[in-house]
N, C-alpha and C positions, 0 to 999 in steps of 0.2 A: 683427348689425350695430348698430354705437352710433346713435342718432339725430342726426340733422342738427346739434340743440341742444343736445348735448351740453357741457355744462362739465366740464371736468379737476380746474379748482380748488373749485370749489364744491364738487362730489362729494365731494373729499379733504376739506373743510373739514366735510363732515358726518361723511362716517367720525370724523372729529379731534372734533365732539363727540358722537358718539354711541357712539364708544369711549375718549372721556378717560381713563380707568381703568386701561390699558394702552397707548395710543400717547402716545410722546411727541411735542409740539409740533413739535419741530423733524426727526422722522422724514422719513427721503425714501421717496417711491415712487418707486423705482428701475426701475419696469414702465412698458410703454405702456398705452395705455386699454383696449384688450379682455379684460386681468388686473384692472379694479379692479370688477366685479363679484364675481370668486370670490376677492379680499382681503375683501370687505366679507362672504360667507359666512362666510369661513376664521375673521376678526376674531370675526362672532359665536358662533361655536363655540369659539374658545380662550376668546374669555371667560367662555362657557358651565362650561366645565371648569375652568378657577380658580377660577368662583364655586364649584362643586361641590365640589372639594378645599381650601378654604377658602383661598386664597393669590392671591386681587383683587387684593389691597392689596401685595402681595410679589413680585409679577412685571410685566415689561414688554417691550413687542414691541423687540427692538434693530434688524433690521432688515429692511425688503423688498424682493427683486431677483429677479432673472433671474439664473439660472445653469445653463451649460449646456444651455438651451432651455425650462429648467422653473421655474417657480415657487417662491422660499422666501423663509418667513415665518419668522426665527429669536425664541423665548422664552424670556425668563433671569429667573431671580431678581434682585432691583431690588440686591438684595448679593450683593457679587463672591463671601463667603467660602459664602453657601448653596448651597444645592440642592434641586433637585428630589423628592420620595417621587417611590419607583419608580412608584407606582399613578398621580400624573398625570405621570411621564415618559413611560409608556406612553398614554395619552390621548391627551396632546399631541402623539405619534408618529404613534398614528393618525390625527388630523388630518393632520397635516402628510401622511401619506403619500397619503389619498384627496383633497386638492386639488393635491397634485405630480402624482398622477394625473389629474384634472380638467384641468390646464394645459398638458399635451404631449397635450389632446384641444381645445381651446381658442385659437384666435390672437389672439397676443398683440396687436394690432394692433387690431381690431375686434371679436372676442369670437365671432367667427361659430366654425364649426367648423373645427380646424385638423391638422397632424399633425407633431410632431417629425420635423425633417428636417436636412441638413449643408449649409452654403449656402458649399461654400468653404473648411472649415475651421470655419466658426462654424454653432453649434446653435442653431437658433430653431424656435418654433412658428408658424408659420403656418398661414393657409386658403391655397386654391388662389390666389387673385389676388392675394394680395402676396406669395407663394412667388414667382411668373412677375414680380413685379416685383422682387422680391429678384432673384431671377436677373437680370431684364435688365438691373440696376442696377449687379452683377458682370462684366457681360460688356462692358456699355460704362465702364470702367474704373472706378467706382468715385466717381462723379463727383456730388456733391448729394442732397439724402435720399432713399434708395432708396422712400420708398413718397410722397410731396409730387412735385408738379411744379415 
């Protein structure tokens, strides 16, 4: 569960300088708040593995979202016409694949523990109490933010 005091923006504004080096400024986080804990992991291990493959300075996060219920973090060369070495494609992969896995275990929501579930048609991660308000949110038509009063 996130704390009472939690800030959204401030948080984001530390990740933003404490990964200058790959986020760009005007990046969205396209996630609710129980995802920006394991963006702020994911962050320091891609940049971990740039630094290592020497290409800091050559890559940039393009973008953060929710898809399909899960977590992505996409990483491209800062130029359209490069590319990645296979040796940090694969890195970056395994990143990416043990916090996609991390995220459909993770709600998105509050960060408590969660499980990829079909709410309707749409795929989210949820914990048990904002599943049950997802749902009741669906049942009574649909009507104002499923998880706000």
């Amino acid at each position: 569960m996130l704390p009472e005091s939690f800030e959204r923006n401030a948080y984001i504004a530390g990740l933003h300088e404490k990964h200058a080096r790959i986020l760009p400024p005007d990046i969205a986080f396209a996630v609710d708040d129980g995802w920006l804990q394991l963006i702020a992991d994911s962050l320091q291990e891609i940049e971990a593995c740039l630094e290592r493959h020497d290409w800091i300075a050559k890559a940039t996060v393009r973008q953060i979202k929710e898809k399909l219920g899960d977590l992505r973090i996409y990483v491209r060369p800062r130029r359209a016409s490069a590319s990645f070495p296979k040796a940090l494609q694969a890195d970056l992969f395994e990143v990416q694949k043990r916090f996609t896995g991390k995220s459909i275990e993770t709600c998105e929501q509050c960060g408590d523990p969660g499980k990829l579930d079909n709410f309707d048609g749409y795929l989210q991660t949820l914990c048990e109490r904002h599943s049950d308000q997802r749902r009741a949110w669906i049942a009574g038509g649909r009507k104002g933010d499923p998880f706000h009063d």
